[in-house]
N, CA and C atoms of all chains as a GROMACS GRO file, in nm:
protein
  612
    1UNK      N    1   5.942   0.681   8.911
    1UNK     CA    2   5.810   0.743   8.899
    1UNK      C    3   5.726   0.709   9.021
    2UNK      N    4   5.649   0.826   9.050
    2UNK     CA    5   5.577   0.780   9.193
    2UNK      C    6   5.424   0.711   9.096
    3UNK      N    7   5.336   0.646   9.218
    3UNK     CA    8   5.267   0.575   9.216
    3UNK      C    9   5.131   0.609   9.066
    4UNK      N   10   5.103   0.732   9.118
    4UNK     CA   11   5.045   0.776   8.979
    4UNK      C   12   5.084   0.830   8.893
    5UNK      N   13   5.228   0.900   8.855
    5UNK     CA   14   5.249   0.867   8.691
    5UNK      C   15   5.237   0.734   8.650
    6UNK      N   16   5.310   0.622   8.753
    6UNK     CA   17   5.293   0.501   8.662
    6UNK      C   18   5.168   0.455   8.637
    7UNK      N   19   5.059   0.468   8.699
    7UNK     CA   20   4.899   0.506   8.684
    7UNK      C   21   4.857   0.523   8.566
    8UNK      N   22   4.913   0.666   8.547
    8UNK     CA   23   4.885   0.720   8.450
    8UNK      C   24   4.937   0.721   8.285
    9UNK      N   25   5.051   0.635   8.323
    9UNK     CA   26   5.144   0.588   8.246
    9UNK      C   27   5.072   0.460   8.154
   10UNK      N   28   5.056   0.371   8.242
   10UNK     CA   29   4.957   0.272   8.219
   10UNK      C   30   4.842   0.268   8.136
   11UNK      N   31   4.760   0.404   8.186
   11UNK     CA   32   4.652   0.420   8.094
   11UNK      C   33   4.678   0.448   7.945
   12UNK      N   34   4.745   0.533   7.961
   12UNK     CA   35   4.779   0.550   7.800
   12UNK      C   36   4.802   0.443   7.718
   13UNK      N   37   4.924   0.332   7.777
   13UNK     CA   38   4.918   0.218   7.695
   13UNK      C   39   4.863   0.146   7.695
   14UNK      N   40   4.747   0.130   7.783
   14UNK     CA   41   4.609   0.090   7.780
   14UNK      C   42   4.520   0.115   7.682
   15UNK      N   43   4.487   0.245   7.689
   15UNK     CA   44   4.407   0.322   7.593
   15UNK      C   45   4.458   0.317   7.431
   16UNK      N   46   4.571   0.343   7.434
   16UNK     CA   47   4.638   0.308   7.329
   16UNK      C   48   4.637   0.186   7.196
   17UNK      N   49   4.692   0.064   7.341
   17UNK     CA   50   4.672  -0.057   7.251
   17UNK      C   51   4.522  -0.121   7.256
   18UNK      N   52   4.436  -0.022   7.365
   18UNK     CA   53   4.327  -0.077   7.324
   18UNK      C   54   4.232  -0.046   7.147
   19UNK      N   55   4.309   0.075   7.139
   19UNK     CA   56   4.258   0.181   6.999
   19UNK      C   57   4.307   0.101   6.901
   20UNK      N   58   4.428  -0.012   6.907
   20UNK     CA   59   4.454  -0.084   6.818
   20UNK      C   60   4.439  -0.155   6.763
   21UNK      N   61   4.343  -0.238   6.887
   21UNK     CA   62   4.259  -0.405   6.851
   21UNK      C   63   4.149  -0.281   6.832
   22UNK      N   64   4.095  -0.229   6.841
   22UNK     CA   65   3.948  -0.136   6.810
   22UNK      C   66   3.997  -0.159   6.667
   23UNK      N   67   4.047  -0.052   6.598
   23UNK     CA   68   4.104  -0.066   6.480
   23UNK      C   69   4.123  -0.165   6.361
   24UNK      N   70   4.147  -0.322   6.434
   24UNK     CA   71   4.116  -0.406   6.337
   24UNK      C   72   4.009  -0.466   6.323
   25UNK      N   73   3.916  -0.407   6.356
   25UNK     CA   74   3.738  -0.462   6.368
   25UNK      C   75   3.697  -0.609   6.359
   26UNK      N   76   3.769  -0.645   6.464
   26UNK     CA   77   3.766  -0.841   6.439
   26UNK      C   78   3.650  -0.849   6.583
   27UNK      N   79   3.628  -0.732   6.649
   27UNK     CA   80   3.509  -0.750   6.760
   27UNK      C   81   3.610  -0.815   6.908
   28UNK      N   82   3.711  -0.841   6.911
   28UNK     CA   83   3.810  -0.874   7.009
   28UNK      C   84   3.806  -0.757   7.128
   29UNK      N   85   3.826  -0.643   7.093
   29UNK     CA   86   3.856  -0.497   7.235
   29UNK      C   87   3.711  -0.518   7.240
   30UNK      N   88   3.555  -0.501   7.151
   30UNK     CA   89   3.405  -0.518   7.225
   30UNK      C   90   3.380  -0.652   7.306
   31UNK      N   91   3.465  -0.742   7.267
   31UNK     CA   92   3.464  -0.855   7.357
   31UNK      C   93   3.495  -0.837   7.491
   32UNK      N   94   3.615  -0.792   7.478
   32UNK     CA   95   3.698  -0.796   7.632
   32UNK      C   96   3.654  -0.666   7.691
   33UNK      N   97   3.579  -0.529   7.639
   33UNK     CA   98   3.537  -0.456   7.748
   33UNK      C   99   3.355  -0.547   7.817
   34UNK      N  100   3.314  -0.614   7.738
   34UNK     CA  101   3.209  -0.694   7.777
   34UNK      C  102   3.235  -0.781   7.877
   35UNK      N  103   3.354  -0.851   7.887
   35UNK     CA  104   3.377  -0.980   7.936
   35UNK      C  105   3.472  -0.883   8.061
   36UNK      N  106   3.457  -0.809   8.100
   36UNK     CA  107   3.544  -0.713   8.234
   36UNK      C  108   3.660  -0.644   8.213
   37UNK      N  109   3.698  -0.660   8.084
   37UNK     CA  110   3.819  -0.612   8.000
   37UNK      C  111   3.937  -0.629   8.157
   38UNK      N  112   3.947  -0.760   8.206
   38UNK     CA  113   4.130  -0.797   8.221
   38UNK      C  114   4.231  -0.736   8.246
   39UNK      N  115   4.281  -0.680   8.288
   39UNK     CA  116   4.399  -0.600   8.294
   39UNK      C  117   4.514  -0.619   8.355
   40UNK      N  118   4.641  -0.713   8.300
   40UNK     CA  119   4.766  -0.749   8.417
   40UNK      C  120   4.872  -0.626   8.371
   41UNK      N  121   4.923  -0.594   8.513
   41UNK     CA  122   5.012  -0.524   8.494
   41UNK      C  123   5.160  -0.556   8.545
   42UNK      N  124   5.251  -0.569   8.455
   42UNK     CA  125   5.383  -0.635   8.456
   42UNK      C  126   5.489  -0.524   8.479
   43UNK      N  127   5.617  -0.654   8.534
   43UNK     CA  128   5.754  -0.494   8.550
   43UNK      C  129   5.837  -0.580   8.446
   44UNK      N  130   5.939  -0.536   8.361
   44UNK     CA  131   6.087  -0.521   8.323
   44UNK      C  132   6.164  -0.456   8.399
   45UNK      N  133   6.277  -0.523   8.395
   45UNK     CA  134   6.391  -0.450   8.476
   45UNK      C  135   6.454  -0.348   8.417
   46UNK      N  136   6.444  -0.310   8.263
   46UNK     CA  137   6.501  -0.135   8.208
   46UNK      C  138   6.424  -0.126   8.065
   47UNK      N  139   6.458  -0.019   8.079
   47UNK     CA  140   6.389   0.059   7.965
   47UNK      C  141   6.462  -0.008   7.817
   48UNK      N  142   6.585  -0.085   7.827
   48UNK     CA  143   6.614  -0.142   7.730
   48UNK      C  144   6.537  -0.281   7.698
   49UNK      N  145   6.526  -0.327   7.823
   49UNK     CA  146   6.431  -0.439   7.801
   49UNK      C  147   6.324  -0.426   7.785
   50UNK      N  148   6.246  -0.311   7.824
   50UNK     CA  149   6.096  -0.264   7.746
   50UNK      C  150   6.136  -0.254   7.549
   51UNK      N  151   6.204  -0.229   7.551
   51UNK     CA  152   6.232  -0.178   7.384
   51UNK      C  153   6.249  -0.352   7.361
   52UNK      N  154   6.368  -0.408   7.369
   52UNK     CA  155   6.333  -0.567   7.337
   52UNK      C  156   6.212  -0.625   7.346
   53UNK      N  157   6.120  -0.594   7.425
   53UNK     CA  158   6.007  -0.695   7.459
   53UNK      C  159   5.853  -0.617   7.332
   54UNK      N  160   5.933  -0.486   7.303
   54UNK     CA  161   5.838  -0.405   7.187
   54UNK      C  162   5.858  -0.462   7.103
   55UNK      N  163   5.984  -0.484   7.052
   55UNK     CA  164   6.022  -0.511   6.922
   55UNK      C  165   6.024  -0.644   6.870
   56UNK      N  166   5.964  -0.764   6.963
   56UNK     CA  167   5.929  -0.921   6.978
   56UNK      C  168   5.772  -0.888   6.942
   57UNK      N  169   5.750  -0.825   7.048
   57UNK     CA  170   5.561  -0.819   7.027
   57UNK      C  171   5.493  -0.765   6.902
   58UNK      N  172   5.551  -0.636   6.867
   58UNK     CA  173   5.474  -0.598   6.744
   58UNK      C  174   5.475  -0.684   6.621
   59UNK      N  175   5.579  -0.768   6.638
   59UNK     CA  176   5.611  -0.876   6.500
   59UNK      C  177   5.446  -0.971   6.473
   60UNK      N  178   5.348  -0.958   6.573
   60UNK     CA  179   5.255  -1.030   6.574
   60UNK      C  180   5.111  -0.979   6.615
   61UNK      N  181   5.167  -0.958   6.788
   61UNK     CA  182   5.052  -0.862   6.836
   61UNK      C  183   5.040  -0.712   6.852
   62UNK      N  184   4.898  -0.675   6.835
   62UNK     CA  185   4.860  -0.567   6.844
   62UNK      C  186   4.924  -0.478   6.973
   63UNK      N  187   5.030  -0.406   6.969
   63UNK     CA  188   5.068  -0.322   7.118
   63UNK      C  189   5.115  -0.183   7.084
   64UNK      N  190   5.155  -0.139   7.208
   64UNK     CA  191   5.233   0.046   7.146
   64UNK      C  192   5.240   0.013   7.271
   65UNK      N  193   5.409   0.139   7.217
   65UNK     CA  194   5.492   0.171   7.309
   65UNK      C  195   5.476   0.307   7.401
   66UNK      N  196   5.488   0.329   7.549
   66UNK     CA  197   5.452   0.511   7.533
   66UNK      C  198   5.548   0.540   7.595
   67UNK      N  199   5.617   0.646   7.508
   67UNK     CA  200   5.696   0.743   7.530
   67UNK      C  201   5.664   0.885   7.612
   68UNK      N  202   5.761   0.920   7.745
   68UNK     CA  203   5.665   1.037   7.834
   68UNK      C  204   5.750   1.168   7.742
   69UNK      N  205   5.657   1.263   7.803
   69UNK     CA  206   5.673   1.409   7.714
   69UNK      C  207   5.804   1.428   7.824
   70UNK      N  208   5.802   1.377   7.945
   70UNK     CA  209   5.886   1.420   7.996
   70UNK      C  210   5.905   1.570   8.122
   71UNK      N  211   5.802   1.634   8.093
   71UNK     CA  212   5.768   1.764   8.163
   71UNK      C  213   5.792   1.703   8.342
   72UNK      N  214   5.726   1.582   8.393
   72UNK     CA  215   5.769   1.605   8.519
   72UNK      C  216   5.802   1.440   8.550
   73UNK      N  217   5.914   1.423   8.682
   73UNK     CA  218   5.984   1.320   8.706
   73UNK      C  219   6.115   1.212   8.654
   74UNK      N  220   6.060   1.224   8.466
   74UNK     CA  221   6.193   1.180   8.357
   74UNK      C  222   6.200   1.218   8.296
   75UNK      N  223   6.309   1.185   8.219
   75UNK     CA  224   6.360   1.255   8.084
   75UNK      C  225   6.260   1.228   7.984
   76UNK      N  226   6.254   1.344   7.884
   76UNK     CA  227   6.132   1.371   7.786
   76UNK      C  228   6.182   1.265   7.665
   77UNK      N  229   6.100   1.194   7.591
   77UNK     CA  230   6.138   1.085   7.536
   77UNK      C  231   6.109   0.945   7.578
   78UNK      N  232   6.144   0.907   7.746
   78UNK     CA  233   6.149   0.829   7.804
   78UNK      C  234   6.056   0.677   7.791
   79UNK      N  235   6.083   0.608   7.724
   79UNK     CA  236   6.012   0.462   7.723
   79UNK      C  237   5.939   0.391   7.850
   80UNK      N  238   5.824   0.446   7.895
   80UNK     CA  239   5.780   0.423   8.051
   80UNK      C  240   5.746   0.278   8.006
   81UNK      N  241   5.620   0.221   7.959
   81UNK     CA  242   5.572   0.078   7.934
   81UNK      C  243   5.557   0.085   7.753
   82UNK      N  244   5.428  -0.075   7.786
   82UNK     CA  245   5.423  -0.121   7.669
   82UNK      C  246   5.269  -0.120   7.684
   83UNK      N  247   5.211  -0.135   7.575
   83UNK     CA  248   5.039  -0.213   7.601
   83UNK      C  249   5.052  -0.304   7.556
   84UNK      N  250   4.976  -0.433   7.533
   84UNK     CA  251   4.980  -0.542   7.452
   84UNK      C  252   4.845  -0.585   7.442
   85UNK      N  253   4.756  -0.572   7.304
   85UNK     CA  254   4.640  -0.649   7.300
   85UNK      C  255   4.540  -0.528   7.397
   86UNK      N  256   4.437  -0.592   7.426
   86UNK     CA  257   4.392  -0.709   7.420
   86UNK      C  258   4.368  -0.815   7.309
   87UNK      N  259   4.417  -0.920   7.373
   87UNK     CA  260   4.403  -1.024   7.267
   87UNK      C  261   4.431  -1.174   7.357
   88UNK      N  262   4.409  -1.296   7.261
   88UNK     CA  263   4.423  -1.433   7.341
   88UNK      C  264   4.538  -1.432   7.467
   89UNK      N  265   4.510  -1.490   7.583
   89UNK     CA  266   4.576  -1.454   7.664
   89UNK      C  267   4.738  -1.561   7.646
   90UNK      N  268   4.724  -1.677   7.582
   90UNK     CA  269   4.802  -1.764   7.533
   90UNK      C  270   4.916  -1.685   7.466
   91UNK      N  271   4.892  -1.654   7.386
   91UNK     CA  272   4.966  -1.551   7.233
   91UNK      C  273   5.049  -1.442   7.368
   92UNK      N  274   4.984  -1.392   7.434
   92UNK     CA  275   5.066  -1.265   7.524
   92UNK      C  276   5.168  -1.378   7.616
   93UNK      N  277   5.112  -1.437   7.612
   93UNK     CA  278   5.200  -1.503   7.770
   93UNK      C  279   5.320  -1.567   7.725
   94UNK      N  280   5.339  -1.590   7.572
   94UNK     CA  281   5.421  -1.656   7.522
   94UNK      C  282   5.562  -1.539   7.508
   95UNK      N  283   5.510  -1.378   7.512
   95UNK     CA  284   5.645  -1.309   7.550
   95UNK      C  285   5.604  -1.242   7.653
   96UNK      N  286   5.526  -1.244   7.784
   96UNK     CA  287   5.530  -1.171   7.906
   96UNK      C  288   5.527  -1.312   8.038
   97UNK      N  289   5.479  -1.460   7.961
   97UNK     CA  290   5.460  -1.516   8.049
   97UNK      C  291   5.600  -1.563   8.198
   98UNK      N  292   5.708  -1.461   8.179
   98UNK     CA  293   5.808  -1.486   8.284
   98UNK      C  294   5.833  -1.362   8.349
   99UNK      N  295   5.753  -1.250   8.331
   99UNK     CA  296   5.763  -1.131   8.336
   99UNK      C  297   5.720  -1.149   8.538
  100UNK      N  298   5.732  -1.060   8.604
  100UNK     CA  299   5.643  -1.047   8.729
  100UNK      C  300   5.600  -0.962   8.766
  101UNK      N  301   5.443  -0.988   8.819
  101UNK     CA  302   5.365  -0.865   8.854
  101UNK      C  303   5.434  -0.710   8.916
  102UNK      N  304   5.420  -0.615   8.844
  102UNK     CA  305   5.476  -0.516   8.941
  102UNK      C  306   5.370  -0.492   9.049
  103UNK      N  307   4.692  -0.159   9.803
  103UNK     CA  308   4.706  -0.210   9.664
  103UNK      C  309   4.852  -0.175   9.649
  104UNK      N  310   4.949  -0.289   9.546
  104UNK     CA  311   5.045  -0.267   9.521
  104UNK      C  312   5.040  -0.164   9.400
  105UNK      N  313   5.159  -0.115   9.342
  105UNK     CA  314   5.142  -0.044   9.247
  105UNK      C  315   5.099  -0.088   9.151
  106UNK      N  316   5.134  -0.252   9.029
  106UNK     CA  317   5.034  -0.281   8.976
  106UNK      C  318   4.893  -0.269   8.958
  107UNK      N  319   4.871  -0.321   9.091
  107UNK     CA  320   4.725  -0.319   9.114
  107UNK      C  321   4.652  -0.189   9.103
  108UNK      N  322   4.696  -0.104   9.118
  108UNK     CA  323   4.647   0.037   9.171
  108UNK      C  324   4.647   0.077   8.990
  109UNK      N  325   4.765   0.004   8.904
  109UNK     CA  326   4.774   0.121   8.790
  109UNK      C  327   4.634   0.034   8.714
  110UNK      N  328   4.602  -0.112   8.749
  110UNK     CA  329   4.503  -0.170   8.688
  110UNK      C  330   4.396  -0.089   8.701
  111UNK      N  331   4.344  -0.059   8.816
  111UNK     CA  332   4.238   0.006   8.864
  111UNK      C  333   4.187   0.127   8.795
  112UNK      N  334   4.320   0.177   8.758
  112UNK     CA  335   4.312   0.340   8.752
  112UNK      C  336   4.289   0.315   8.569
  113UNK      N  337   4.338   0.237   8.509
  113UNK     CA  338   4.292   0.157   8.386
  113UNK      C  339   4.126   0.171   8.374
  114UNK      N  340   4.078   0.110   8.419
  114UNK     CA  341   3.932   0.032   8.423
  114UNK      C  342   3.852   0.198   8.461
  115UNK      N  343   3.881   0.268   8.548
  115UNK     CA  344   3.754   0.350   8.564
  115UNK      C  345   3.859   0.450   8.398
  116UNK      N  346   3.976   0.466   8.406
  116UNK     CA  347   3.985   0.592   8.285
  116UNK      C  348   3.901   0.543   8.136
  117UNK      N  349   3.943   0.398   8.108
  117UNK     CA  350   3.829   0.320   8.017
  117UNK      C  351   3.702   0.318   8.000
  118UNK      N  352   3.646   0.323   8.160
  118UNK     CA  353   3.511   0.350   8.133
  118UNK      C  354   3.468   0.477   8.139
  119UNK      N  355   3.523   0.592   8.215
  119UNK     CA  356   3.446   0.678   8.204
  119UNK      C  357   3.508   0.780   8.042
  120UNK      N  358   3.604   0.695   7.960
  120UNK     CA  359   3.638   0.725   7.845
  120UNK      C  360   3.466   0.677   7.746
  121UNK      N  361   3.427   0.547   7.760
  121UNK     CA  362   3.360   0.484   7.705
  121UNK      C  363   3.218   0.568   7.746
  122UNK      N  364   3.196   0.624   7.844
  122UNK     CA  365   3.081   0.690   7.872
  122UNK      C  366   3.082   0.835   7.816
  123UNK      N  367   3.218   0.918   7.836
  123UNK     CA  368   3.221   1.042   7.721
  123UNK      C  369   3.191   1.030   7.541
  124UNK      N  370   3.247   0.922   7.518
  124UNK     CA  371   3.247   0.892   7.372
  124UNK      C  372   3.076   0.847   7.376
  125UNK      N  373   3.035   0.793   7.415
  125UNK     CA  374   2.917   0.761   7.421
  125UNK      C  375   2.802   0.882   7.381
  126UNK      N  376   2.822   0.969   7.468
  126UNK     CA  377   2.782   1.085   7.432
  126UNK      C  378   2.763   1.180   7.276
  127UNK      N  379   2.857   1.097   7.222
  127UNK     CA  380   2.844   1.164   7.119
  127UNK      C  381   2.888   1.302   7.056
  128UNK      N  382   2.962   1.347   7.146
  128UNK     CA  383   2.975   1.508   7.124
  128UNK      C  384   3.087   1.520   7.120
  129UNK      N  385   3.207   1.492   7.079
  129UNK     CA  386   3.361   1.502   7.025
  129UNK      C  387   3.417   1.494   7.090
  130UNK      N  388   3.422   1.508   7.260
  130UNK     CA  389   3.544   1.581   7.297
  130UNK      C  390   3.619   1.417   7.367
  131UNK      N  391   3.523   1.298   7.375
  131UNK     CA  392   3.637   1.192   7.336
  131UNK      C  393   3.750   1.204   7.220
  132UNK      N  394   3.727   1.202   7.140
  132UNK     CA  395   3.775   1.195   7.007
  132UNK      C  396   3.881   1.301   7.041
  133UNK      N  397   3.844   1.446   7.068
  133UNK     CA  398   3.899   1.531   7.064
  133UNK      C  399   4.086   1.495   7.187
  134UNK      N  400   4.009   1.487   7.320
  134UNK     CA  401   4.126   1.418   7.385
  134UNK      C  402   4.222   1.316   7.344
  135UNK      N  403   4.162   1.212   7.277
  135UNK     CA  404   4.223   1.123   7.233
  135UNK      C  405   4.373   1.201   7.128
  136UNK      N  406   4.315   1.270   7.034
  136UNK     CA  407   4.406   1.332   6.959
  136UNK      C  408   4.492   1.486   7.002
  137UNK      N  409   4.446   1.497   7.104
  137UNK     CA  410   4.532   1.587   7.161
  137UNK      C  411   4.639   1.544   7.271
  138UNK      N  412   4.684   1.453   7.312
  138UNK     CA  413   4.698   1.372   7.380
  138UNK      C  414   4.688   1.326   7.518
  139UNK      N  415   4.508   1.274   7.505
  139UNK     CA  416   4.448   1.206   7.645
  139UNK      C  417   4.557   1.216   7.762
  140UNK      N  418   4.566   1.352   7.808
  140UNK     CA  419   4.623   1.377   7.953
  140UNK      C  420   4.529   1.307   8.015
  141UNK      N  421   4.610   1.267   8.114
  141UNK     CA  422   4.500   1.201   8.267
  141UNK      C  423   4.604   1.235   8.375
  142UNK      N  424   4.518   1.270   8.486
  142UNK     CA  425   4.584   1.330   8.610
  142UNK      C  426   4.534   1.245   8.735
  143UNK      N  427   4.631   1.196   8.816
  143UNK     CA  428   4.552   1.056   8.896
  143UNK      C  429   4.640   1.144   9.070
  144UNK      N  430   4.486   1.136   9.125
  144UNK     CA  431   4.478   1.200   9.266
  144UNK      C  432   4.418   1.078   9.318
  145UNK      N  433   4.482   1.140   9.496
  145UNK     CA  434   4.413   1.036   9.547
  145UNK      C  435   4.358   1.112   9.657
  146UNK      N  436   4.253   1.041   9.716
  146UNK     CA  437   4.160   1.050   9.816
  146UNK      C  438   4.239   1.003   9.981
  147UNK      N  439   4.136   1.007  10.122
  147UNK     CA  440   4.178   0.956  10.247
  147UNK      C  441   4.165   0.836  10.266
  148UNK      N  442   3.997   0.831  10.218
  148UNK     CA  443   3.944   0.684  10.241
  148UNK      C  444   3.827   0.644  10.116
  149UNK      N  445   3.743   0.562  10.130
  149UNK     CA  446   3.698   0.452  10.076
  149UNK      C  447   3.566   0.557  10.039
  150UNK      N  448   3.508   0.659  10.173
  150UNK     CA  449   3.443   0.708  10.219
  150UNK      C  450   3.437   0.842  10.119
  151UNK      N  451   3.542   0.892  10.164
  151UNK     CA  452   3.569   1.025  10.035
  151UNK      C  453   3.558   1.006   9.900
  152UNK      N  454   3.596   0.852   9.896
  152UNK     CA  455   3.559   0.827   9.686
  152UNK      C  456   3.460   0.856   9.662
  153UNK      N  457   3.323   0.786   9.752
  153UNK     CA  458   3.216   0.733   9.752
  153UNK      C  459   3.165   0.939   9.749
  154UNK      N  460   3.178   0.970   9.847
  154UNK     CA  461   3.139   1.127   9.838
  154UNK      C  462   3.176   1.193   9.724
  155UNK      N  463   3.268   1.211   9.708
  155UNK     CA  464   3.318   1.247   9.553
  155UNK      C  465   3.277   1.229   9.436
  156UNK      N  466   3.227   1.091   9.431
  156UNK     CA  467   3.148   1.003   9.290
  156UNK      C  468   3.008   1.076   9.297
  157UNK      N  469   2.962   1.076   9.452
  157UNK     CA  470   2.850   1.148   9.439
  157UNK      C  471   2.767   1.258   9.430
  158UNK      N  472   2.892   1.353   9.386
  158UNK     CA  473   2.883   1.484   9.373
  158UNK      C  474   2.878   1.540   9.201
  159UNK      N  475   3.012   1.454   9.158
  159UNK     CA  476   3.041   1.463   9.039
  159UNK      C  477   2.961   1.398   8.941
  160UNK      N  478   2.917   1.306   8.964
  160UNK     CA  479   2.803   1.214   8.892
  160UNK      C  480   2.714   1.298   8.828
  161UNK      N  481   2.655   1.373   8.922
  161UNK     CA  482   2.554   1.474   8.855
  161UNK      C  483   2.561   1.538   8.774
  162UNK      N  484   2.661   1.605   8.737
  162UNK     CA  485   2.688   1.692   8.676
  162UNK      C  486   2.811   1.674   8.537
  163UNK      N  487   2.929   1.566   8.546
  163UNK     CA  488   3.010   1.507   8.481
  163UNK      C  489   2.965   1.362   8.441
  164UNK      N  490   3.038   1.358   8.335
  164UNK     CA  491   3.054   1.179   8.324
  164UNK      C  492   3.143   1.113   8.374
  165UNK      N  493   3.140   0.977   8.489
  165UNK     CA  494   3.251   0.982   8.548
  165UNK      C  495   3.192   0.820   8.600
  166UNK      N  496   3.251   0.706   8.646
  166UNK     CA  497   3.240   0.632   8.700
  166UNK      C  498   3.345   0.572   8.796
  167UNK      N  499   3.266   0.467   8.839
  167UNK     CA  500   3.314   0.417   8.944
  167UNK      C  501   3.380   0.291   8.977
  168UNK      N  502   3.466   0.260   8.991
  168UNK     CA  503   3.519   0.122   8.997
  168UNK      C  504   3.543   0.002   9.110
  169UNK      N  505   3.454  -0.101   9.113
  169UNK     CA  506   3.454  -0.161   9.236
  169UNK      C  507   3.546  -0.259   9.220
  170UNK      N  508   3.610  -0.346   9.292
  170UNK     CA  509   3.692  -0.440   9.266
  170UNK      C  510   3.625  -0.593   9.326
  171UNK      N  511   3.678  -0.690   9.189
  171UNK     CA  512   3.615  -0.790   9.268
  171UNK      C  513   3.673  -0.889   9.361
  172UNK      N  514   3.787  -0.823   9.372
  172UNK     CA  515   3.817  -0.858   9.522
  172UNK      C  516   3.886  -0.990   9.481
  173UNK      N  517   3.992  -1.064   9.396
  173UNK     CA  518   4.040  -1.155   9.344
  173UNK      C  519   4.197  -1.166   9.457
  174UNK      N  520   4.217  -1.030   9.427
  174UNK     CA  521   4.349  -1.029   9.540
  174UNK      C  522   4.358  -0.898   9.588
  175UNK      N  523   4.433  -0.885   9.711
  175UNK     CA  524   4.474  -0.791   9.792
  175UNK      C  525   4.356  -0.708   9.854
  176UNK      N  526   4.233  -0.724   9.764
  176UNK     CA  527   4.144  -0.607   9.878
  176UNK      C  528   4.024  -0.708   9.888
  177UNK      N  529   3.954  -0.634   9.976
  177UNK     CA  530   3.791  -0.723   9.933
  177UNK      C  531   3.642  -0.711   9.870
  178UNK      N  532   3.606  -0.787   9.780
  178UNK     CA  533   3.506  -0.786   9.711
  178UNK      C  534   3.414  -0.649   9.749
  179UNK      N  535   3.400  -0.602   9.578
  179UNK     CA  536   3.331  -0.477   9.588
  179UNK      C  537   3.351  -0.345   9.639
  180UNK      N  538   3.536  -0.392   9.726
  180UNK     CA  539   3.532  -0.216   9.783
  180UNK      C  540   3.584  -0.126   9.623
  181UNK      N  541   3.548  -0.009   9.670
  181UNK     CA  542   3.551   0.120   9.559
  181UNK      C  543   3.649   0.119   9.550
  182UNK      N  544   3.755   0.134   9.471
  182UNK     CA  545   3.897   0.145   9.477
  182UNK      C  546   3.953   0.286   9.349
  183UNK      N  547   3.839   0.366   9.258
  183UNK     CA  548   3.874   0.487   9.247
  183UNK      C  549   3.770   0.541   9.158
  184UNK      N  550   3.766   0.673   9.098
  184UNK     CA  551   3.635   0.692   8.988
  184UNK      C  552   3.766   0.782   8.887
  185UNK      N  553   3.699   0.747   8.752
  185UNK     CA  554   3.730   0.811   8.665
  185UNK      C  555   3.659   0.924   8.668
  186UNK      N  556   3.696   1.034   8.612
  186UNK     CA  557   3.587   1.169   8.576
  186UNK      C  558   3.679   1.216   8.402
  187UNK      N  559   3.576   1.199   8.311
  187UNK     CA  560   3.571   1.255   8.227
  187UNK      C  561   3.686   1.163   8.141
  188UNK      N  562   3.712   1.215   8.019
  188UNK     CA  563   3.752   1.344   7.992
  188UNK      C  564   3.635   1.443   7.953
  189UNK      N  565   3.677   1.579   8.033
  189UNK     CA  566   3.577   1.686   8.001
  189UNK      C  567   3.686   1.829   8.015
  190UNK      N  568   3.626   1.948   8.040
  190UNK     CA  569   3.648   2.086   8.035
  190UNK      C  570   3.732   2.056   8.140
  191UNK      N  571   3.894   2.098   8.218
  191UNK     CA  572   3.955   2.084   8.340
  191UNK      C  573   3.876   2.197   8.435
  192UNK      N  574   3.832   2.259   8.409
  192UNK     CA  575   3.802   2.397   8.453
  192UNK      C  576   3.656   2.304   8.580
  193UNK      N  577   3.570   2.255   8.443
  193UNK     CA  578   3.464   2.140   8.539
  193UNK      C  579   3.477   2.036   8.615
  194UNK      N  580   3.598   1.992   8.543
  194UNK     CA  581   3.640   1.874   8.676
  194UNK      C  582   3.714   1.947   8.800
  195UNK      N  583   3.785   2.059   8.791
  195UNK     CA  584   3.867   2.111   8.869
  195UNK      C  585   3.782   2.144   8.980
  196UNK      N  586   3.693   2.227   8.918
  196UNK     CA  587   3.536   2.163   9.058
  196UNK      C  588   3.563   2.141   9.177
  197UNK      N  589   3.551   1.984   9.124
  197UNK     CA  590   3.567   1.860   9.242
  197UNK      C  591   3.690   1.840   9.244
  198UNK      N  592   3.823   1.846   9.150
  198UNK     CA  593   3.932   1.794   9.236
  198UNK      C  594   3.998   1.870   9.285
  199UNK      N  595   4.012   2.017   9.260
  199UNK     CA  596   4.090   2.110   9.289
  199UNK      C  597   4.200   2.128   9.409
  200UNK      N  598   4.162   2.079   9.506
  200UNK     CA  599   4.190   2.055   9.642
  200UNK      C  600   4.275   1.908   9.679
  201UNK      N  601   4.213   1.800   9.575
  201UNK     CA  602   4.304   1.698   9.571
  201UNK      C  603   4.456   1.657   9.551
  202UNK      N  604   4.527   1.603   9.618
  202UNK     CA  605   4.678   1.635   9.574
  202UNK      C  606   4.712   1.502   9.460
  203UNK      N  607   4.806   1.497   9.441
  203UNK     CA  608   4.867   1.383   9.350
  203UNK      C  609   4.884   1.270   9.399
  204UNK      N  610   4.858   1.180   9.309
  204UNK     CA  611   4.896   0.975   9.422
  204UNK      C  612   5.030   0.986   9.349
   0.00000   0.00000   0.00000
């Protein structure tokens, strides 16, 4: 993917898992857009290991997976990222903390 | 900016100028959200053209601007992109029409 699908890729699971902590009204996503709302962005090495690292995270934290429609660059279906949280940065780092910046 | 960095960026202004449509009050956050929040990420020449761009569209769209605080790779406060909308494509197309894809 060139530079802005993954951009754009991003946002969604941004937007996404941000709609999620919104959702459990604990005041956590009004926190963190107050406090500069944070944003690290990580690589996996395949799309299988994005699906492993989904299926660890949701057991606890708030995330979603996004799947592309596929119309331009990959196959439709395609597992681009993950969102995770916002939430304690401790709790995330405990399954991204070996991950490296893309 | 590496690609991380760039998809952070592009995060923070689609967030806020998400947070400034919804703000508004008039659906068509909501509405994007459930249709599924396309976002289309162009890029500009320079630093110079954002800054022109923001200041065109401002007027007339909801759209912001994102400065960076300069933690790594660039320096404090430069512009590094603007969200516009979500709104009508027809109104944003406006201003980006001419823009190509990042």
């Amino acid at each position: 993917m060139g530079k802005g699908k993954i951009a754009a890729q991003v946002c969604h699971a941004s937007l996404e898992s941000y709609h999620k902590v919104l959702d459990r009204g604990m005041g956590i996503a009004e926190k963190w857009v107050q406090e500069g709302q944070a944003k690290i962005v990580l690589k996996v090495d395949s799309e299988r290991d994005l699906y492993e690292l989904y299926e660890q995270v949701k057991r606890t934290l708030p995330c979603e997976i996004i799947r592309d429609a596929g119309k331009t660059q990959i196959n439709p279906g395609t597992a681009t990222c993950i969102g995770i949280g916002p939430w304690e940065e401790e709790e995330i780092d405990k399954f991204t903390g070996k991950l490296k910046l893309l």
